[in-house]
Residue, then its C-alpha position, 0 to 999 in steps of 0.5 A: x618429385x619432378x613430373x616425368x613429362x616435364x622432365x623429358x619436355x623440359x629441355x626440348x623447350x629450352x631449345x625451342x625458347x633458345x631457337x625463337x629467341x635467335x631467330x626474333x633476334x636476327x629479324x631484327x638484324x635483317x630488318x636492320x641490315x635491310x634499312x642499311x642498303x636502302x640508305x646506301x642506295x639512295x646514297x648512290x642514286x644521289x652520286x648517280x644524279x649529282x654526276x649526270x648533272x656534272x654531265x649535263x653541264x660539262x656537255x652544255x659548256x663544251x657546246x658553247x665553247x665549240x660555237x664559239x670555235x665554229x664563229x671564229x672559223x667562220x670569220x677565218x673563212x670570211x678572211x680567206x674568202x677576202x684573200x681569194x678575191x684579191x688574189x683573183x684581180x692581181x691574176x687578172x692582167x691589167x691592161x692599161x689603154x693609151 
């Protein structure tokens, strides 16, 4: 015959091995899952400095190409300035002595 403690034990134990078994189980999906999202956080840090680098650049062109924008502003004013001082001496009258 069956001992009558290991009888009533024997299922509780059972249950028990099936509980630690699940629950080793799933740490080790956890701990699986938590690798995962680090991978994928770096993976969007990475994305999140390639683009403030595209930024960055993007930024550095526009610069130069609106100084190049100011210095041919400034020959347009030069021009005008130019305009503006011949039209000033057709203004003035000419007088002519005899």
């Amino acid at each position: 015959m069956v001992n009558p403690i290991i009888g009533q034990w024997g299922p509780v134990a059972v249950i028990v091995g099936g509980y630690l078994l699940g629950i080793y189980f799933q740490s080790r999906s956890i701990a699986h899952l938590d690798h995962r999202i680090d991978d994928l956080r770096d993976s969007i840090n990475k994305r999140f400095e390639d683009l403030r680098d595209l930024l960055k650049s993007e930024v550095k062109r526009l610069e130069e190409r609106f100084d190049h924008v100011d210095e041919r502003f400034e020959g347009v004013d030069r021009r005008f300035d130019s305009v503006d001082k011949r039209f000033d001496r057709l203004e003035r009258p000419i007088v002519r002595q005899s």
